[in-house]
BASE-548567 format. One record per residue: residue in three letters; x, y, z of N, C-alpha, C in turn; residue number from 1. Coordinates in pm, whole numbers, plus 32768, in hexadecimal, padded with zeros to 4 digits. Example, Ala and Ser with C-alpha at 12.3 -4.5 7.8 and 13.67 -1.06 7.14 Angstrom:
<nodes>
node r: ALA nx: 8527 ny: 7DC7 nz: 830C cax: 84CE cay: 7E3E caz: 830C cx: 8528 cy: 7EB6 cz: 830C k: 1
node r: SER nx: 8505 ny: 7F1F nz: 82C4 cax: 8557 cay: 7F96 caz: 82CA cx: 850A cy: 8003 cz: 8313 k: 2
</nodes>
This chain:
<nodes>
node r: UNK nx: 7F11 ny: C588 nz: 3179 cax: 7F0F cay: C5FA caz: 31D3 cx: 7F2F cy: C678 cz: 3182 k: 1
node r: UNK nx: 7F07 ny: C6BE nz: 31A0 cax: 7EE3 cay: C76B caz: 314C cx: 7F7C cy: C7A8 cz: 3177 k: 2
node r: UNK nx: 7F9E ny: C7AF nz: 31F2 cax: 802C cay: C7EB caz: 3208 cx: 8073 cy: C77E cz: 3249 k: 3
node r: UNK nx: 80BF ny: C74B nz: 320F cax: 8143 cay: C734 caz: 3239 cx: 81C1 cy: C778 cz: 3220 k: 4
node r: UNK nx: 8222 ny: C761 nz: 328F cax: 8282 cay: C7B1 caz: 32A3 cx: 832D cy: C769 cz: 324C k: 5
node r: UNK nx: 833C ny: C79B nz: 31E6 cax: 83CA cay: C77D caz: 31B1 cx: 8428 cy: C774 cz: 320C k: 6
node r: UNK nx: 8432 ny: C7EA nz: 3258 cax: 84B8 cay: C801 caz: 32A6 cx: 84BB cy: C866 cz: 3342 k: 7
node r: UNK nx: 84D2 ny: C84F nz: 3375 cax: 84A3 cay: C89A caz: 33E9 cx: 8528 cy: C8EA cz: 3457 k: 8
node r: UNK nx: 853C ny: C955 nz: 3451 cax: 858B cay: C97D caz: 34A3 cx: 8573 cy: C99F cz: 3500 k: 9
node r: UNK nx: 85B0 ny: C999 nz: 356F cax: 8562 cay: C9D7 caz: 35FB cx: 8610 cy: CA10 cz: 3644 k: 10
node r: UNK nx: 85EE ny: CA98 nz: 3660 cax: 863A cay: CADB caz: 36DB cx: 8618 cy: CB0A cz: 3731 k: 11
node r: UNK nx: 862E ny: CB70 nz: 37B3 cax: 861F cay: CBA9 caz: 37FF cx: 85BB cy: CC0A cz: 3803 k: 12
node r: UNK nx: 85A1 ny: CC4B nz: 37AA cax: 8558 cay: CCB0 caz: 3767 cx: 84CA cy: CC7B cz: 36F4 k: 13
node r: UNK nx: 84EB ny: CC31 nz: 36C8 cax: 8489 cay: CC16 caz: 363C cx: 849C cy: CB91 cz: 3612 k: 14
node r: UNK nx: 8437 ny: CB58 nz: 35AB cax: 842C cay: CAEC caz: 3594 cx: 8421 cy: CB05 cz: 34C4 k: 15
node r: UNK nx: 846A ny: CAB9 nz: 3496 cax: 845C cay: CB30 caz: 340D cx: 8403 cy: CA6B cz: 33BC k: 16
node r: UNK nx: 83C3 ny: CA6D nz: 338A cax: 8391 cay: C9E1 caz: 334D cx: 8381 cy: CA15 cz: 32A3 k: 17
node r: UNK nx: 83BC ny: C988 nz: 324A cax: 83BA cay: C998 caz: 31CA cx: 837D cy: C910 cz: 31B4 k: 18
node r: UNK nx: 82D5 ny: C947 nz: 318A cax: 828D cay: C8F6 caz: 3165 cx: 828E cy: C8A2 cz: 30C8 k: 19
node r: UNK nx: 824C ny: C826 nz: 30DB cax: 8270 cay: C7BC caz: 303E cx: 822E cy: C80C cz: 2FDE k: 20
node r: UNK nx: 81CD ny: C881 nz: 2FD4 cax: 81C1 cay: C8AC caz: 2F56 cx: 81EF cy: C93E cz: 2F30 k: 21
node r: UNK nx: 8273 ny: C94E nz: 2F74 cax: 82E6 cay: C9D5 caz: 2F54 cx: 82D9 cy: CA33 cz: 2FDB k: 22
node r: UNK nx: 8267 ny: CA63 nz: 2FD3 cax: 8237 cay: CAB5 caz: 304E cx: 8295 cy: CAB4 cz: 30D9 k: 23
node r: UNK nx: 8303 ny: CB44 nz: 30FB cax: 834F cay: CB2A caz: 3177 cx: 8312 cy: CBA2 cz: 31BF k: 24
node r: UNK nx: 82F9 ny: CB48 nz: 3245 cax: 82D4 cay: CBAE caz: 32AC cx: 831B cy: CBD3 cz: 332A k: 25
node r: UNK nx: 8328 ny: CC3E nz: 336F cax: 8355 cay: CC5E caz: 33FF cx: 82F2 cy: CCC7 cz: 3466 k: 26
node r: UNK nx: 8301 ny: CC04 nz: 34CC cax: 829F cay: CC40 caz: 354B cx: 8318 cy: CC7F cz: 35C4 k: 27
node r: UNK nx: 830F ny: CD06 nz: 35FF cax: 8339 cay: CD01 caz: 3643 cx: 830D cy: CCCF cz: 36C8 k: 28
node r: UNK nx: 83A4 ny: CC83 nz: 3733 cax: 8379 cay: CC78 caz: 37B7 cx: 82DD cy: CCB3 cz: 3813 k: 29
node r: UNK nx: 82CE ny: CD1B nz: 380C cax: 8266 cay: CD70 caz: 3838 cx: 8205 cy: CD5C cz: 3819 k: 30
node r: UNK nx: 81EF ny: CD4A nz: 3777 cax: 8169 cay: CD3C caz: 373E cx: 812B cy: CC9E cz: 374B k: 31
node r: UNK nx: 81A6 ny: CC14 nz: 376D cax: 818B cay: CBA8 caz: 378A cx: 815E cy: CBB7 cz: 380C k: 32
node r: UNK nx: 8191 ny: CBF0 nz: 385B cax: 816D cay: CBEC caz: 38FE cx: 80C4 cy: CC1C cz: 391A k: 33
node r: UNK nx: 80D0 ny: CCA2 nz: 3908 cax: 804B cay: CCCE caz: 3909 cx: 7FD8 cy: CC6F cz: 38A2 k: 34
node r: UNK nx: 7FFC ny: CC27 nz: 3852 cax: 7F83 cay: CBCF caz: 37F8 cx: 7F7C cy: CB48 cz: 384F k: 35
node r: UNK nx: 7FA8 ny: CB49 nz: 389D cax: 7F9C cay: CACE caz: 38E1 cx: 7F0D cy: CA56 cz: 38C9 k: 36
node r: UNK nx: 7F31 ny: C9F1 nz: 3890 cax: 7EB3 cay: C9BB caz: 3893 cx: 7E9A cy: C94F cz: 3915 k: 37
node r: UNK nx: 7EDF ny: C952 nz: 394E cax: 7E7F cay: C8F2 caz: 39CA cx: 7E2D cy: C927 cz: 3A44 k: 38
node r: UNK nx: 7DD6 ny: C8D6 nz: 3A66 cax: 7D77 cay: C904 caz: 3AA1 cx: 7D92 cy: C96B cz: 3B18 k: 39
node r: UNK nx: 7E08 ny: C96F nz: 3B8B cax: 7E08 cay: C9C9 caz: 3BBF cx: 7E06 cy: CA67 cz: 3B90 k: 40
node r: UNK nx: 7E76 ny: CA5A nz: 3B2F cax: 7E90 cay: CB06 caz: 3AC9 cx: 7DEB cy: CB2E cz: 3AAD k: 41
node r: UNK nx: 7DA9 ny: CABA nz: 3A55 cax: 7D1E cay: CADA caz: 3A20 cx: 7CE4 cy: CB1C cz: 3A9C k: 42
node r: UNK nx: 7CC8 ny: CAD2 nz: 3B14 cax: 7C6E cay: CB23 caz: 3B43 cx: 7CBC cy: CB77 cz: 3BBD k: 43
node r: UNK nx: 7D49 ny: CB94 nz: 3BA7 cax: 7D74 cay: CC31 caz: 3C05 cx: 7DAA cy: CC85 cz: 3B9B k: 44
node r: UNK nx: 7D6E ny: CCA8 nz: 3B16 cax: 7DEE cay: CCC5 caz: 3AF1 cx: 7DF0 cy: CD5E cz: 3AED k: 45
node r: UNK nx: 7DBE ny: CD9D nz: 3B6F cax: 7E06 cay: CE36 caz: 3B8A cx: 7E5F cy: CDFF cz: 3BBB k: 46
node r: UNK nx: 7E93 ny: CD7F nz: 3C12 cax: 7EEF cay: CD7E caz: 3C80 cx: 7F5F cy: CD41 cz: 3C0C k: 47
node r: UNK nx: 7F4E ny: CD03 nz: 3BB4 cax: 7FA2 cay: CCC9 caz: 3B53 cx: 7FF7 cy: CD67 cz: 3B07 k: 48
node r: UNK nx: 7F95 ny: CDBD nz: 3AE7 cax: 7FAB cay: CE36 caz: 3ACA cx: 7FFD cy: CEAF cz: 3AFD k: 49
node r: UNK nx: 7FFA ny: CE95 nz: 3B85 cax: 803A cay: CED7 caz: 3BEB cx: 80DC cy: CE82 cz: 3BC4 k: 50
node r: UNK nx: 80E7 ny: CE09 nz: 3BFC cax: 8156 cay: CDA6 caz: 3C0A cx: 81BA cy: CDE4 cz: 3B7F k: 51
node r: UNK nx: 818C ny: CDD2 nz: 3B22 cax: 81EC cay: CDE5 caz: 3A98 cx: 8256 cy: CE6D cz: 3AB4 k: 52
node r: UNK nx: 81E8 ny: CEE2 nz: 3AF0 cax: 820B cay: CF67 caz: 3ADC cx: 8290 cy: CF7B cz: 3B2F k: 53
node r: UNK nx: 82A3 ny: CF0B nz: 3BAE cax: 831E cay: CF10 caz: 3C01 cx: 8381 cy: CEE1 cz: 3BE0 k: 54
node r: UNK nx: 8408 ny: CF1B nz: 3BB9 cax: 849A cay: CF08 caz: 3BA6 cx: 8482 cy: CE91 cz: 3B03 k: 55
node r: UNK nx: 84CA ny: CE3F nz: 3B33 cax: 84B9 cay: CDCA caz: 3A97 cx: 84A7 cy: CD4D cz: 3ABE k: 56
node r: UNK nx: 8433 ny: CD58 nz: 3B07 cax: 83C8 cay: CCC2 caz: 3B49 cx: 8386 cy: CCA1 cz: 3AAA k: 57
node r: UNK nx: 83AA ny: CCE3 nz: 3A3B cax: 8358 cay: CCAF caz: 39DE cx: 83D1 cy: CC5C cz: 3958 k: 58
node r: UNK nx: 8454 ny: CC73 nz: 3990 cax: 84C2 cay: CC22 caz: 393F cx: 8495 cy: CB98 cz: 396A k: 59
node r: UNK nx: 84AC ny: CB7D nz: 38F7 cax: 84BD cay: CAD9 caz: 38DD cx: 8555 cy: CA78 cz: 390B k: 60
node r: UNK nx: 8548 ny: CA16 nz: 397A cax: 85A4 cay: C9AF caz: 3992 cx: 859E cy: C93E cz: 395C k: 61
node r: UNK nx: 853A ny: C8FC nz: 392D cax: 8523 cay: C884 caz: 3907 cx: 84A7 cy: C87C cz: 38B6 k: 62
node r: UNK nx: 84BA ny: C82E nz: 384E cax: 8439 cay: C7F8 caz: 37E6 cx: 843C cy: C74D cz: 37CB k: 63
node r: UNK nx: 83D4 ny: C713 nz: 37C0 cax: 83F4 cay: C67F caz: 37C2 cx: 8360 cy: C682 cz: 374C k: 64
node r: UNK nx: 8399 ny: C637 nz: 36DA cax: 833F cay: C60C caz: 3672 cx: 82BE cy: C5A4 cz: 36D1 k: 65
node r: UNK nx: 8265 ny: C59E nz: 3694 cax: 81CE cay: C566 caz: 36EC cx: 8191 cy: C528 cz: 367B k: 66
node r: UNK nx: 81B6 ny: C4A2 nz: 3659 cax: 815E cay: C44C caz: 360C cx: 81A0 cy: C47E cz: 3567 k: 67
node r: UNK nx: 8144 ny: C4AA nz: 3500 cax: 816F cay: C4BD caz: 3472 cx: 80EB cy: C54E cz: 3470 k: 68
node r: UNK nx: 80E8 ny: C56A nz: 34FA cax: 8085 cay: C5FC caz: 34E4 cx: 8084 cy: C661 cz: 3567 k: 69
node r: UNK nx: 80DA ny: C657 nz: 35AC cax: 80F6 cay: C6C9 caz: 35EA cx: 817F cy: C6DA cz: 3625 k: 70
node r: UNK nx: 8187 ny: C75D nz: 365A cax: 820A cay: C78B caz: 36CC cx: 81E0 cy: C7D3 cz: 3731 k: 71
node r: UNK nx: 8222 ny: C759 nz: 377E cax: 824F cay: C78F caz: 383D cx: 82A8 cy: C7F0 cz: 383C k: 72
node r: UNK nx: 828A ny: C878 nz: 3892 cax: 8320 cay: C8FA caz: 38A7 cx: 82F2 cy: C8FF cz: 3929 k: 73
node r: UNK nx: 838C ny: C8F1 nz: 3969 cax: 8384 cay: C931 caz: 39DF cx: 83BF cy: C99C cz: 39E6 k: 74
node r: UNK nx: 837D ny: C9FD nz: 3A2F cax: 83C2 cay: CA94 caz: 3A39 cx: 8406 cy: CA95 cz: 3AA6 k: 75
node r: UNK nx: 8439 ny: CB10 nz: 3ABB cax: 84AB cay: CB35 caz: 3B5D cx: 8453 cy: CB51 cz: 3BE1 k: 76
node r: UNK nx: 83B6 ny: CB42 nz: 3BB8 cax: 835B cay: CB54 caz: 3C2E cx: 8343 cy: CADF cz: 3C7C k: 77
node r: UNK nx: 8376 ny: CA6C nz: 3C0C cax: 834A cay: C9F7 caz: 3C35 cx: 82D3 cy: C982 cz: 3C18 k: 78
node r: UNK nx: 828A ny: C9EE nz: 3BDE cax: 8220 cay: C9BE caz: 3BA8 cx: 8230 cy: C953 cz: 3B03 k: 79
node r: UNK nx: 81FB ny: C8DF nz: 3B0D cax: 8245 cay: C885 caz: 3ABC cx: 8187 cy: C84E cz: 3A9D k: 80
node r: UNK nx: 8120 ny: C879 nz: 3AB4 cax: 8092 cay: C80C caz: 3A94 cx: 805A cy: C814 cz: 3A2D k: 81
node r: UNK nx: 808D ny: C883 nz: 39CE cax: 8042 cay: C8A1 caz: 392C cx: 8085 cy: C833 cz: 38D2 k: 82
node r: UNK nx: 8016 ny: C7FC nz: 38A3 cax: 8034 cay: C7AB caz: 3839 cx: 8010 cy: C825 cz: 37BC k: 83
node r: UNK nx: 804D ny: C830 nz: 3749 cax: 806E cay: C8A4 caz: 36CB cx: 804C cy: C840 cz: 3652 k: 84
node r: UNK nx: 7FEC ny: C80D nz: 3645 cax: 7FD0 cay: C7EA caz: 35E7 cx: 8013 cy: C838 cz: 353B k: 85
node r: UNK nx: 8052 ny: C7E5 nz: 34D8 cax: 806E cay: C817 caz: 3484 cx: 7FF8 cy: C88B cz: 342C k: 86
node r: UNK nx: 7F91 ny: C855 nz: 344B cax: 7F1D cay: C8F5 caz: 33E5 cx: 7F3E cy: C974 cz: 342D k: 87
node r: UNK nx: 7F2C ny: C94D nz: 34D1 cax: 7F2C cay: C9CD caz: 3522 cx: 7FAB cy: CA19 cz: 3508 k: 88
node r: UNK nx: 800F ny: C9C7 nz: 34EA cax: 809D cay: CA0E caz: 34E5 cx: 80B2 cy: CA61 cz: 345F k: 89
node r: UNK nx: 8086 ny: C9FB nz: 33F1 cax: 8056 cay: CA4A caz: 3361 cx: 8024 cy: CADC cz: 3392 k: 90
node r: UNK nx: 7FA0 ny: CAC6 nz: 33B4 cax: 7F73 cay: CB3C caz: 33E7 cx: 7F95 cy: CBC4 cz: 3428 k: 91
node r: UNK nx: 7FFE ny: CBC9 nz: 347E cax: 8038 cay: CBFA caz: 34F7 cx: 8091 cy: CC42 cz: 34AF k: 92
node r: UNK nx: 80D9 ny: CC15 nz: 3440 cax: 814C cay: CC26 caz: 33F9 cx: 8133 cy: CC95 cz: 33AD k: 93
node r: UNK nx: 819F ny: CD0A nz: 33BA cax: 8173 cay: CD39 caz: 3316 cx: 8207 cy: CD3A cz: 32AA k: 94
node r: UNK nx: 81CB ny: CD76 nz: 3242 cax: 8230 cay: CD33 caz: 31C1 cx: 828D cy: CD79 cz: 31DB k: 95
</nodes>
């Protein structure tokens, strides 16, 4: 696999990942919420867009590792259906 994740922190706010070939990144809360990859976000995502912008529906409560290639986050909106594949998160991230 092209990205795997060394170490992974997750808080309220951000998700900071230090990948196996040095490379450390931080996604914030917001920018995970609005990238939503499951199919509802995909196809509302003015309404996904709207949702983030209110109070901190876009902090993170919970993350649960998913196999040896992705992460589950649930935010304070409630919304828990994006699977975050490790590339997309690479991606999302900046240095």
């Amino acid at each position: 696999m092209d990205h795997e994740p060394e170490r992974i922190s997750v808080d309220a706010e951000s998700v900071a990942i230090t990948w196996t070939d040095g490379v450390s990144t931080m996604i914030p809360g917001g920018r995970l919420r609005s990238s939503c990859p499951c199919a509802e976000c995909r196809e509302h995502e003015e309404k996904a867009q709207s949702i983030i912008q209110i109070g901190n529906r876009s902090s993170i409560i919970d993350a649960q590792l998913i196999g040896g290639y992705a992460i589950r986050f649930t935010f304070a909106d409630g919304h828990s259906d994006g699977l975050y594949p490790y590339g997309i998160l690479r991606g999302l991230g900046s240095p």
